[in-house]
PDB file of N, CA, C and O in Angstrom:
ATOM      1  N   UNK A   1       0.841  -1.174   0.000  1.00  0.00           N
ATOM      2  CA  UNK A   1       0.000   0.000   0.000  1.00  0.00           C
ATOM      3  C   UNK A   1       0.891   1.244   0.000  1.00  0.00           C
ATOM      4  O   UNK A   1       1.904   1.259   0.700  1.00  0.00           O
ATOM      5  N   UNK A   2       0.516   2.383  -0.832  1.00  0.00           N
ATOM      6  CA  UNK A   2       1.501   3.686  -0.879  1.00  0.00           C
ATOM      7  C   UNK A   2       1.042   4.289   0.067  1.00  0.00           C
ATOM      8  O   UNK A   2      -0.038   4.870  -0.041  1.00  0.00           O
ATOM      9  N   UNK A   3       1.743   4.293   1.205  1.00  0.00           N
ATOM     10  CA  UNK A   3       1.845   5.402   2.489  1.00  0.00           C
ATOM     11  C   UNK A   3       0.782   6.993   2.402  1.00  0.00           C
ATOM     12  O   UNK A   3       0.108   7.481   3.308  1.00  0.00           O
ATOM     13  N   UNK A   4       1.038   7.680   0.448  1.00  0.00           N
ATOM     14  CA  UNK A   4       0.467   8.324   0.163  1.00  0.00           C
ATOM     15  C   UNK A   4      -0.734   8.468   0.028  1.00  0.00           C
ATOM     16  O   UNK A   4      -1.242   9.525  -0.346  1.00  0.00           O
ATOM     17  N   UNK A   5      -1.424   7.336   0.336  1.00  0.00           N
ATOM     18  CA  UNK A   5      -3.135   6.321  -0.056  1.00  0.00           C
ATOM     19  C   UNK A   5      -3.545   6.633   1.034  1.00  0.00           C
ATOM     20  O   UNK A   5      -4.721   6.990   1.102  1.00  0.00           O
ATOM     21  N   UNK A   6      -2.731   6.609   2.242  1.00  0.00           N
ATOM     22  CA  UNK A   6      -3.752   6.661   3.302  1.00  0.00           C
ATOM     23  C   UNK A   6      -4.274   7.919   4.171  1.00  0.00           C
ATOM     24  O   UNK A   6      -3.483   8.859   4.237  1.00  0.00           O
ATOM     25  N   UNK A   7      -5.383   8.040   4.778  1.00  0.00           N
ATOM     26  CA  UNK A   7      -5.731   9.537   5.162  1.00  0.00           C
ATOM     27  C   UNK A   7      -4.986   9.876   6.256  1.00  0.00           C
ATOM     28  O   UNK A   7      -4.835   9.136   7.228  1.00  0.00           O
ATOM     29  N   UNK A   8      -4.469  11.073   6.123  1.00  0.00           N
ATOM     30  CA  UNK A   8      -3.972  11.713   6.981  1.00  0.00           C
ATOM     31  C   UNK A   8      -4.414  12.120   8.494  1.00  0.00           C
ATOM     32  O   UNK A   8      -5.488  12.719   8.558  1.00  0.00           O
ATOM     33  N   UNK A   9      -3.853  11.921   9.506  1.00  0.00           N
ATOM     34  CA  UNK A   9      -4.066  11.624  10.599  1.00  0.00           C
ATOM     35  C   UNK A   9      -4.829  13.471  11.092  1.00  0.00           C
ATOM     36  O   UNK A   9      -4.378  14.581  10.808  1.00  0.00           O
ATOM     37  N   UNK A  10      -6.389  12.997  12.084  1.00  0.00           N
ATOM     38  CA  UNK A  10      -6.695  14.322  12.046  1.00  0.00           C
ATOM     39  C   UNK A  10      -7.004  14.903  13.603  1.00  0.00           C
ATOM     40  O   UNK A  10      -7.729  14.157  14.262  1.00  0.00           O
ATOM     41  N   UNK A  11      -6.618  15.951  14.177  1.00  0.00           N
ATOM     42  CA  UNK A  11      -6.673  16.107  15.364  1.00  0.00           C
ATOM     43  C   UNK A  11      -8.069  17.204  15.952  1.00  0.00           C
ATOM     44  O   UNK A  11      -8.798  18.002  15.361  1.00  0.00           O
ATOM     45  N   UNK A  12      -7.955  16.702  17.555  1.00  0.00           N
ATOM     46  CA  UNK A  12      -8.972  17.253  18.191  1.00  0.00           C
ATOM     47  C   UNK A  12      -8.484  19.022  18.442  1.00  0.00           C
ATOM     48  O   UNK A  12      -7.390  19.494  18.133  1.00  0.00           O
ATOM     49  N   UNK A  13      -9.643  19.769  19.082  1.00  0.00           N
ATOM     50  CA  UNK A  13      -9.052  20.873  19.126  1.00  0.00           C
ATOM     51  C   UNK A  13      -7.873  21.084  20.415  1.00  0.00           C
ATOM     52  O   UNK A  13      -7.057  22.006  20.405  1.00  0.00           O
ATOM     53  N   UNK A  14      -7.969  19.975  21.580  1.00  0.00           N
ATOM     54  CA  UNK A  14      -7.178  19.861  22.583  1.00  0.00           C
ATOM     55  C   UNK A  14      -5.574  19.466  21.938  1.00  0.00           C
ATOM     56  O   UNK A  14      -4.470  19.916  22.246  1.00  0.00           O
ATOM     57  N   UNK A  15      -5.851  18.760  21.244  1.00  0.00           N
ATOM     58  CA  UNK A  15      -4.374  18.369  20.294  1.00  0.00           C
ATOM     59  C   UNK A  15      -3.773  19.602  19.897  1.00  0.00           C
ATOM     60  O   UNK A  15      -2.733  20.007  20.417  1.00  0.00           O
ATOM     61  N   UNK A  16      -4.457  20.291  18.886  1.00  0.00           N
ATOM     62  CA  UNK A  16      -3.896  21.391  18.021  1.00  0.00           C
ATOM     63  C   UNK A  16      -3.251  21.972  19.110  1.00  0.00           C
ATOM     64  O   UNK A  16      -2.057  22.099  19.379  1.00  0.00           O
ATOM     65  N   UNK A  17      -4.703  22.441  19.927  1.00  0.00           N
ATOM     66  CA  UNK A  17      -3.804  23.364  21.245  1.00  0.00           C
ATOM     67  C   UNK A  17      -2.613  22.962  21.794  1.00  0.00           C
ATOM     68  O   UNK A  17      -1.939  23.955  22.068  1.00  0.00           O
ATOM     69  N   UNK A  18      -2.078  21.962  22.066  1.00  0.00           N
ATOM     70  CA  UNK A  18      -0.972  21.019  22.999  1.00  0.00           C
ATOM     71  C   UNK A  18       0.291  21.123  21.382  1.00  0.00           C
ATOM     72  O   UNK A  18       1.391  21.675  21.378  1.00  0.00           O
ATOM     73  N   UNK A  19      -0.170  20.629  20.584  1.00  0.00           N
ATOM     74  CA  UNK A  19       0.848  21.123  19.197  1.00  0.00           C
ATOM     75  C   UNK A  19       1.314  22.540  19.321  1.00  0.00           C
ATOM     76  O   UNK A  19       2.460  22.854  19.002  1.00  0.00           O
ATOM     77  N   UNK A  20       0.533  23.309  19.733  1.00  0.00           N
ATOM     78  CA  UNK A  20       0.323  24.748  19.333  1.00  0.00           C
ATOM     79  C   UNK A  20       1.749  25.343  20.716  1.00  0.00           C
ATOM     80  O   UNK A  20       2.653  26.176  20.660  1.00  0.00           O
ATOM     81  N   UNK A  21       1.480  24.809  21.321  1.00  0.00           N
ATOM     82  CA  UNK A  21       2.370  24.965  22.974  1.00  0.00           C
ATOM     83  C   UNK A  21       3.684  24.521  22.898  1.00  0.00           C
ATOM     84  O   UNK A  21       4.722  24.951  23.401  1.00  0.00           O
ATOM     85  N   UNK A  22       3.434  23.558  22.158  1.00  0.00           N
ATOM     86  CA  UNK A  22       4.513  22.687  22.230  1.00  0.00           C
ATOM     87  C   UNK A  22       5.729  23.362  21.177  1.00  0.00           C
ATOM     88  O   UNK A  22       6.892  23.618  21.490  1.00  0.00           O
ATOM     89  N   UNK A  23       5.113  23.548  19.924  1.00  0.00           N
ATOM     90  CA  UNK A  23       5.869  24.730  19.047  1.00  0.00           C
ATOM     91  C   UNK A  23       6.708  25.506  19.425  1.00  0.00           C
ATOM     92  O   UNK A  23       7.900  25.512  19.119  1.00  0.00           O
ATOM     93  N   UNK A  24       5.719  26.756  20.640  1.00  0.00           N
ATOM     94  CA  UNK A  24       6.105  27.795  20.952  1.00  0.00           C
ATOM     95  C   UNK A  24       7.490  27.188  22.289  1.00  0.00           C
ATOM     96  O   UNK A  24       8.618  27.587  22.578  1.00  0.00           O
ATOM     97  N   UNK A  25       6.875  26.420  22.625  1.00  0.00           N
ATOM     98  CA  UNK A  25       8.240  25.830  24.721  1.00  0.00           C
ATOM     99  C   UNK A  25       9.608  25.999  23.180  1.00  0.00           C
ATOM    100  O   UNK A  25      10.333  26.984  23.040  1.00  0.00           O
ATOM    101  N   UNK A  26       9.606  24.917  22.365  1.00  0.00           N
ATOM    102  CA  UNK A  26      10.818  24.821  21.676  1.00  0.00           C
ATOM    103  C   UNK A  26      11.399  25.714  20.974  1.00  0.00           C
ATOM    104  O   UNK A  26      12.625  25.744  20.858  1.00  0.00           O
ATOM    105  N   UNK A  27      10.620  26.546  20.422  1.00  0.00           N
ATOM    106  CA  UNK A  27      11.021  28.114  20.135  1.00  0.00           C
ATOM    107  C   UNK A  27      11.551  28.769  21.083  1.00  0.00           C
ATOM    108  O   UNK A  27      12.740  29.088  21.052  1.00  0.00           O
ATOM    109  N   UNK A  28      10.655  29.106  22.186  1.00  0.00           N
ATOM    110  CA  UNK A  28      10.980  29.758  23.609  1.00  0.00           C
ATOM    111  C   UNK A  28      12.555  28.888  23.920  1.00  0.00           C
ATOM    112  O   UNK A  28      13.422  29.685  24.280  1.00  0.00           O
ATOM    113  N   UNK A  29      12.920  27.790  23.859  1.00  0.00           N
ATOM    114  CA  UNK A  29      13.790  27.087  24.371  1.00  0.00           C
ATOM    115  C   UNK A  29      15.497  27.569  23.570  1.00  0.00           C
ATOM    116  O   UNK A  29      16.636  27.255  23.914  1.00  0.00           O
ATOM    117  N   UNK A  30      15.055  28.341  22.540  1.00  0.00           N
ATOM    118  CA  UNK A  30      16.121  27.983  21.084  1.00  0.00           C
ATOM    119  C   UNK A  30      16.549  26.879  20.364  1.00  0.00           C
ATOM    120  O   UNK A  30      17.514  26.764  19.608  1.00  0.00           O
ATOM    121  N   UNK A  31      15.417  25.820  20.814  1.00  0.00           N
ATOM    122  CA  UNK A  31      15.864  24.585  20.231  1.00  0.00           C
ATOM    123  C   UNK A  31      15.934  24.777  18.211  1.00  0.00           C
ATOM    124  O   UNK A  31      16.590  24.231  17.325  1.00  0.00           O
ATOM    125  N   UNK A  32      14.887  25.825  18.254  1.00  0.00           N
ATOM    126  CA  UNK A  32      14.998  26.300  16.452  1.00  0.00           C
ATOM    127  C   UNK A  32      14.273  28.283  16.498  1.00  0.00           C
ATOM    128  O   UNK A  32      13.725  28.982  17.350  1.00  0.00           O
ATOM    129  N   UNK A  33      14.678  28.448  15.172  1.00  0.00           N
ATOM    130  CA  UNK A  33      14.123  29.984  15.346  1.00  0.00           C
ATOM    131  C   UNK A  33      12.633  30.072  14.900  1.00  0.00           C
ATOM    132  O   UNK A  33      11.880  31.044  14.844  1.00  0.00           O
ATOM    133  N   UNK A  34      12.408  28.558  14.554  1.00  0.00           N
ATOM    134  CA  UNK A  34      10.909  29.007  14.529  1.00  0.00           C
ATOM    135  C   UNK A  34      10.411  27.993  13.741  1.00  0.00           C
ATOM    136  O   UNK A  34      11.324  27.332  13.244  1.00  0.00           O
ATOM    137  N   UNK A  35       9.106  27.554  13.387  1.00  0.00           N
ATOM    138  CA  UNK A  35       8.538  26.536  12.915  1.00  0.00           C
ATOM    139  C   UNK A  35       6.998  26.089  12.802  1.00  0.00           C
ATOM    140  O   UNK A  35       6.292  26.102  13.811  1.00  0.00           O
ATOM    141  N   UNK A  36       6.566  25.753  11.736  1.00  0.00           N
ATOM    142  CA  UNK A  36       5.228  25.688  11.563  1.00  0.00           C
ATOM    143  C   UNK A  36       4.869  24.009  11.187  1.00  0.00           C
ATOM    144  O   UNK A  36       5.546  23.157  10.611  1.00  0.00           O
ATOM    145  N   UNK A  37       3.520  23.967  11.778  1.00  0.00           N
ATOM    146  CA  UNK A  37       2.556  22.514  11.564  1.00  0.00           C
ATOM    147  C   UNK A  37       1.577  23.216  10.824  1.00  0.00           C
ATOM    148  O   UNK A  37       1.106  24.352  10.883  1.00  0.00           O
ATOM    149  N   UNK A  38       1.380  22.099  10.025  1.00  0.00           N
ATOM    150  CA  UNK A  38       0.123  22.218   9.318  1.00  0.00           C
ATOM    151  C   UNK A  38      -0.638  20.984   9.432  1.00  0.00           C
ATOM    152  O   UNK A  38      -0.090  20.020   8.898  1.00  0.00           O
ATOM    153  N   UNK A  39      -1.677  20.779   9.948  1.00  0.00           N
ATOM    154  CA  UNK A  39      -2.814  19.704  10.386  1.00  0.00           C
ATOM    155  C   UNK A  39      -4.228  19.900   9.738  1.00  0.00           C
ATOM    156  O   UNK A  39      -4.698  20.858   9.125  1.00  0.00           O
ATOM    157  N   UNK A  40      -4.850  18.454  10.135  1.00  0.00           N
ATOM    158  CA  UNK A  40      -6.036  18.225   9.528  1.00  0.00           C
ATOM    159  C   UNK A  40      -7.134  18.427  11.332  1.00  0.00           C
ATOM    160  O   UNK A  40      -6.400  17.991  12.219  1.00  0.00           O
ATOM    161  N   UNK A  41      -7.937  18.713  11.693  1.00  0.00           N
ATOM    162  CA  UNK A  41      -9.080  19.153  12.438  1.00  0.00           C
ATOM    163  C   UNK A  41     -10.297  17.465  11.893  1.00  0.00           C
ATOM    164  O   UNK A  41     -10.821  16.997  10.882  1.00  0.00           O
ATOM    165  N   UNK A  42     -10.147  17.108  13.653  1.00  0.00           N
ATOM    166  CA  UNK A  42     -11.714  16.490  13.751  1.00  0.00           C
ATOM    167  C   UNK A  42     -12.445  17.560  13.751  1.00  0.00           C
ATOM    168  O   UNK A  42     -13.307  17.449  12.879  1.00  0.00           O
ATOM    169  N   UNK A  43     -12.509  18.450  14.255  1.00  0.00           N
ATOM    170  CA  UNK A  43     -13.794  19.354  15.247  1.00  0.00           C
ATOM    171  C   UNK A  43     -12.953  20.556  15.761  1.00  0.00           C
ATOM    172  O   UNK A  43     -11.936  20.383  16.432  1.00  0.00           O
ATOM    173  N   UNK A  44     -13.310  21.485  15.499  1.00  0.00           N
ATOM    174  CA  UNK A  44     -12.722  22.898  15.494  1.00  0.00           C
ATOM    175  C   UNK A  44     -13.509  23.996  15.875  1.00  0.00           C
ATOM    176  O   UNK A  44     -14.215  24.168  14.882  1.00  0.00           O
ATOM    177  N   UNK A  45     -13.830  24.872  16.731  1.00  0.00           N
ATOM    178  CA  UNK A  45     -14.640  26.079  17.200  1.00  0.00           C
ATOM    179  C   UNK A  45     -14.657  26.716  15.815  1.00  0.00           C
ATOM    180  O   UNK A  45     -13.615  27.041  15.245  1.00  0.00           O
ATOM    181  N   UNK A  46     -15.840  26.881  15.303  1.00  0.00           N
ATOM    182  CA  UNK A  46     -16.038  27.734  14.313  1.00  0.00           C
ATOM    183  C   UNK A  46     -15.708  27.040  13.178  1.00  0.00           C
ATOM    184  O   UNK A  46     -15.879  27.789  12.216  1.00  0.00           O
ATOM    185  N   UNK A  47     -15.275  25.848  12.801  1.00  0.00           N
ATOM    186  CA  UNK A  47     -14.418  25.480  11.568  1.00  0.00           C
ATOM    187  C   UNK A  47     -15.511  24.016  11.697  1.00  0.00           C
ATOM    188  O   UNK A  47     -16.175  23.644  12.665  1.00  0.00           O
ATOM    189  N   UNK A  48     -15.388  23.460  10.445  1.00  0.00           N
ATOM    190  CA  UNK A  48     -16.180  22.006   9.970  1.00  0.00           C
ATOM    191  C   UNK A  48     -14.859  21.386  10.359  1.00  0.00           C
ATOM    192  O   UNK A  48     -13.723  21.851  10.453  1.00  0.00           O
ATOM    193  N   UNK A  49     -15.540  19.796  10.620  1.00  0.00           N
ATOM    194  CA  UNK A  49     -14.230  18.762  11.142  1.00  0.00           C
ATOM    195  C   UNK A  49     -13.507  18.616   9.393  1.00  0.00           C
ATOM    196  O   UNK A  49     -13.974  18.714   8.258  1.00  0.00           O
ATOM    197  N   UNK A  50     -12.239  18.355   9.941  1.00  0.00           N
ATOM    198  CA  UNK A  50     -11.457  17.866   8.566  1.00  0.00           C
ATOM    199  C   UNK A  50     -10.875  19.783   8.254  1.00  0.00           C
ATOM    200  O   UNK A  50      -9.991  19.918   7.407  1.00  0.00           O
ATOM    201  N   UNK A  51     -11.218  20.609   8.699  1.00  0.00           N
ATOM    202  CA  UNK A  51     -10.559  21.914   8.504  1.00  0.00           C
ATOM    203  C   UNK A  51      -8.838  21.672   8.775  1.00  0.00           C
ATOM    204  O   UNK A  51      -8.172  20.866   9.424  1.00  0.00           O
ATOM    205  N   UNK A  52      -8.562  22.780   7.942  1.00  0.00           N
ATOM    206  CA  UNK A  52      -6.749  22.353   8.442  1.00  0.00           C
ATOM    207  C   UNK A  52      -6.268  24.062   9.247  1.00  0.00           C
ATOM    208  O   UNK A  52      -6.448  25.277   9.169  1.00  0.00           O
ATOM    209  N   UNK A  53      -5.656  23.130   9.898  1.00  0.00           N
ATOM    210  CA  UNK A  53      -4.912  24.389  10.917  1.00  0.00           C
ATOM    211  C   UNK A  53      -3.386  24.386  10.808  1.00  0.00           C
ATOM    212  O   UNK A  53      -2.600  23.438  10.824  1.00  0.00           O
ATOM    213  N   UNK A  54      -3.172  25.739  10.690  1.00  0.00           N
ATOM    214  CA  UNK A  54      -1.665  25.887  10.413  1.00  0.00           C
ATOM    215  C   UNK A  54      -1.592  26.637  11.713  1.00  0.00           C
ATOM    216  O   UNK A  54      -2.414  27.472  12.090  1.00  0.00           O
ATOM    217  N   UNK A  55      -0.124  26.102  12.589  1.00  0.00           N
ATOM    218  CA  UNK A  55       0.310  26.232  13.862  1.00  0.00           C
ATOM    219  C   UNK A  55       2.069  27.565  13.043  1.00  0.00           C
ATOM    220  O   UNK A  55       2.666  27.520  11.967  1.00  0.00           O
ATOM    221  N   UNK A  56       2.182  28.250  13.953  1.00  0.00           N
ATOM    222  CA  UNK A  56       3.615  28.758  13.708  1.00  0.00           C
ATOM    223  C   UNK A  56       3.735  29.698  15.242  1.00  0.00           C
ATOM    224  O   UNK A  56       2.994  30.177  16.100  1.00  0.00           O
ATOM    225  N   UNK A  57       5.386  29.566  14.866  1.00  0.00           N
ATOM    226  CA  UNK A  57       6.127  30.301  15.953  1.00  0.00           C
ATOM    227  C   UNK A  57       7.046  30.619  15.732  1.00  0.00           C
ATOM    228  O   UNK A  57       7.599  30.070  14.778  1.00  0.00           O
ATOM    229  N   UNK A  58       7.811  31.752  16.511  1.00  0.00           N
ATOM    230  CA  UNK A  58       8.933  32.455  16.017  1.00  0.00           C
ATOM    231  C   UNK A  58       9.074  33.004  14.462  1.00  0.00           C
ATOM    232  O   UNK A  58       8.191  33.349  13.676  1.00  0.00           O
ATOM    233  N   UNK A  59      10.687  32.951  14.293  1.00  0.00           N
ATOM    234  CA  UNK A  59      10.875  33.482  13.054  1.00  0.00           C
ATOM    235  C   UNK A  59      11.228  32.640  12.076  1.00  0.00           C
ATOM    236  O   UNK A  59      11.573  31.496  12.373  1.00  0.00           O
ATOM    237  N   UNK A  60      11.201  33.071  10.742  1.00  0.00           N
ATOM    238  CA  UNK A  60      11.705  31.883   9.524  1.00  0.00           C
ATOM    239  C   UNK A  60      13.201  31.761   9.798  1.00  0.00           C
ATOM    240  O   UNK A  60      13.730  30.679   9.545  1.00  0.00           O
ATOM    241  N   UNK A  61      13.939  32.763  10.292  1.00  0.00           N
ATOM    242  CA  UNK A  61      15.824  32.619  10.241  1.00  0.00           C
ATOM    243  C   UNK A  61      16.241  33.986  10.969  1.00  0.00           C
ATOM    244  O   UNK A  61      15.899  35.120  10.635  1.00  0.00           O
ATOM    245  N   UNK A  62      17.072  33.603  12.061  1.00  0.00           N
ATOM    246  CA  UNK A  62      17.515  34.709  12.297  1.00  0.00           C
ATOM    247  C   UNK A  62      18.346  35.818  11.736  1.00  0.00           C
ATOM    248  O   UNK A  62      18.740  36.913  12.139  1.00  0.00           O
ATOM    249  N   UNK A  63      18.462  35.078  10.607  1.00  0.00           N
ATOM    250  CA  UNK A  63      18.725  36.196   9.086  1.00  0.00           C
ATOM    251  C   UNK A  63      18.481  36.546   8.752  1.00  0.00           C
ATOM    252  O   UNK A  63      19.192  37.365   8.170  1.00  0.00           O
ATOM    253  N   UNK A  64      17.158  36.543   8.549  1.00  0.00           N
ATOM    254  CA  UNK A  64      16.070  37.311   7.602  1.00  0.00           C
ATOM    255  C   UNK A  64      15.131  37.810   7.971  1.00  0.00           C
ATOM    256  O   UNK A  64      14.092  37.842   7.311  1.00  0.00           O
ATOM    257  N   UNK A  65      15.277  38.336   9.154  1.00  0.00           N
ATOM    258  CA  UNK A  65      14.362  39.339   9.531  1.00  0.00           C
ATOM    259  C   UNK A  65      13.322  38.637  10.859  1.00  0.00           C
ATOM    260  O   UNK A  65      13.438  37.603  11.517  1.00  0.00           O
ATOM    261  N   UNK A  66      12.514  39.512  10.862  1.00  0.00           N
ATOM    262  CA  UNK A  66      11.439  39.399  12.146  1.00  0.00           C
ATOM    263  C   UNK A  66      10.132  38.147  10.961  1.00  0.00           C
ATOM    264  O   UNK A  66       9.148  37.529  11.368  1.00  0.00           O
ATOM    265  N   UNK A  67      10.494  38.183  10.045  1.00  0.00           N
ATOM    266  CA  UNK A  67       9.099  37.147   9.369  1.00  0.00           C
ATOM    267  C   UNK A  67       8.826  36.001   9.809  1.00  0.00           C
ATOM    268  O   UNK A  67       9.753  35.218  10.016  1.00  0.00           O
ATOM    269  N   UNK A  68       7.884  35.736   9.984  1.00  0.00           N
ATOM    270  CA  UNK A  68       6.906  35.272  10.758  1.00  0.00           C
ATOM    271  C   UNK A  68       6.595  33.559  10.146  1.00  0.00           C
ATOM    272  O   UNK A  68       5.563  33.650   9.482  1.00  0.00           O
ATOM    273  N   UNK A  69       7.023  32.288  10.129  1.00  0.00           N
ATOM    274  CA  UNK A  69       6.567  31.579   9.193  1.00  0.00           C
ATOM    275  C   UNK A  69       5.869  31.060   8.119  1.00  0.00           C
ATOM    276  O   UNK A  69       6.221  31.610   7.075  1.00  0.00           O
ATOM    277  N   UNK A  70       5.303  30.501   8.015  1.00  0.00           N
ATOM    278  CA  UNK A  70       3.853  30.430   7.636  1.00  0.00           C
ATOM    279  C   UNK A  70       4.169  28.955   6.380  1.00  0.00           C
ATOM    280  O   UNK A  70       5.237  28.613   5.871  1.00  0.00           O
ATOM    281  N   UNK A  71       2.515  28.251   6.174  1.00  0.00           N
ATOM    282  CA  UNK A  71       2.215  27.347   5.483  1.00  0.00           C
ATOM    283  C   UNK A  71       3.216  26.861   4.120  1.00  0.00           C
ATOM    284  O   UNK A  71       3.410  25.711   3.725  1.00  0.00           O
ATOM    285  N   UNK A  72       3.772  28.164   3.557  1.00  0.00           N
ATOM    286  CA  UNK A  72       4.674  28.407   2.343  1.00  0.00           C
ATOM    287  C   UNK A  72       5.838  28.586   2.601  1.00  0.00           C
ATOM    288  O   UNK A  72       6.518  28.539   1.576  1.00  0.00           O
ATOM    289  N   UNK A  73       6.625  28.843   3.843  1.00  0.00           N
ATOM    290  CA  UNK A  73       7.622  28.202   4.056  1.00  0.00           C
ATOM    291  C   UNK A  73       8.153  27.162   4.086  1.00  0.00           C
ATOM    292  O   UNK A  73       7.592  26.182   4.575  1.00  0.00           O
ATOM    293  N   UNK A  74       9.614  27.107   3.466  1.00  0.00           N
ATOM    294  CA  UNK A  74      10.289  25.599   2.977  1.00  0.00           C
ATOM    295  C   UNK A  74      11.432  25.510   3.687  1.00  0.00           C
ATOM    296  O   UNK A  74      12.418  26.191   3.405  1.00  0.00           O
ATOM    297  N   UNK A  75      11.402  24.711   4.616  1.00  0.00           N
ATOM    298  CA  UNK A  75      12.635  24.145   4.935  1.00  0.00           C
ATOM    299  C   UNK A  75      13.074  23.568   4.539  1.00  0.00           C
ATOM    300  O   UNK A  75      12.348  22.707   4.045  1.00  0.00           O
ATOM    301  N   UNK A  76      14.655  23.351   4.290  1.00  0.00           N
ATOM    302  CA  UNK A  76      15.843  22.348   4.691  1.00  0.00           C
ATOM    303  C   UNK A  76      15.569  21.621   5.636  1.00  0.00           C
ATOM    304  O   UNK A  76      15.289  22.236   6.665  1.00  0.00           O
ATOM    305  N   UNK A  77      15.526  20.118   5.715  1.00  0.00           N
ATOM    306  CA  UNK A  77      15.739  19.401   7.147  1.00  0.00           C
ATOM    307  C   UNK A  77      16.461  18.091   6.111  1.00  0.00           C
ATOM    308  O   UNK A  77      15.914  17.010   5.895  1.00  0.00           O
ATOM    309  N   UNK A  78      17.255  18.348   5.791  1.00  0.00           N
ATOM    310  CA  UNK A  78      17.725  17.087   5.060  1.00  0.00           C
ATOM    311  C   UNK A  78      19.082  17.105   6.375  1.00  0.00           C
ATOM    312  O   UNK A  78      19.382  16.053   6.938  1.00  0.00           O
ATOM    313  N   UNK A  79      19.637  18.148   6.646  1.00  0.00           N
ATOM    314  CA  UNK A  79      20.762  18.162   7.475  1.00  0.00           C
ATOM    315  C   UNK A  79      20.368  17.678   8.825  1.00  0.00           C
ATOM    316  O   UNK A  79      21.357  17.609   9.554  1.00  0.00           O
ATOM    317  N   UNK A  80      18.782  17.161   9.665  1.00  0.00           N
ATOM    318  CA  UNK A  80      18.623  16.803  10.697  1.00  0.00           C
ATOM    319  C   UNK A  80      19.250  15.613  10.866  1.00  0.00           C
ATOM    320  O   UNK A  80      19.912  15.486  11.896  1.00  0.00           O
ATOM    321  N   UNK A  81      19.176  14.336   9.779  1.00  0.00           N
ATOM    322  CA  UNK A  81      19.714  12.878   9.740  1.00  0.00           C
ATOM    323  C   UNK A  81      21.020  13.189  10.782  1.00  0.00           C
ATOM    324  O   UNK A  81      21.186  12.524  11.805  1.00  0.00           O
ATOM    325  N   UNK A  82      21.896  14.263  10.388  1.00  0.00           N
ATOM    326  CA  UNK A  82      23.238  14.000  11.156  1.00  0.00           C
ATOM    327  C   UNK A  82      23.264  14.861  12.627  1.00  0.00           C
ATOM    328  O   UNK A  82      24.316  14.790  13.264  1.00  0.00           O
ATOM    329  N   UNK A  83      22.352  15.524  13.088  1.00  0.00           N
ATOM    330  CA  UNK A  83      22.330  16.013  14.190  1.00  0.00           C
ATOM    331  C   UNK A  83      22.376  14.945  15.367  1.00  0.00           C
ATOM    332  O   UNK A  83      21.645  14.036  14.976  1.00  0.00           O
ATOM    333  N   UNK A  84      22.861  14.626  16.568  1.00  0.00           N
ATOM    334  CA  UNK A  84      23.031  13.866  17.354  1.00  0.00           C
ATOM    335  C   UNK A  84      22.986  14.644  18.970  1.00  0.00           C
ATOM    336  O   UNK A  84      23.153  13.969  19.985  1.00  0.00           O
TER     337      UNK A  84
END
């Protein structure tokens, strides 16, 4: 079966929130300058289930300014494999 076939895993609004926290502690931490989720919604205040929520925090690079992440940002993470 192609991995790609199957539906994507979808969260409650207590999840998002706990994603949403969890983002920001590791930002807050400097573990990275910043970073975004993008998710699928059972059930969402105001939103139909299956809505997608985009989570972000901090900045895209401490190079490039105060900008803010977002959905269309592309990371590099090919260099995580060797982090230890």
């Amino acid at each position: 079966m192609n991995p790609m076939d199957q539906a994507a895993p979808m969260f409650t609004t207590a999840e998002i929130g706990a994603l949403h926290d969890a983002l920001h502690e590791i930002v807050a931490e400097g573990a990275t300058p910043g970073g975004v989720v993008v998710c699928g919604t059972r059930q969402a205040s105001g939103t139909a289930p299956g809505a997608r929520a985009v989570l972000s925090a901090g900045v895209v690079s401490p190079f490039t300014g105060p900008g803010t992440p977002d959905e269309h940002t592309v990371y590099d993470i090919a260099s995580l494999t060797k982090v230890t």
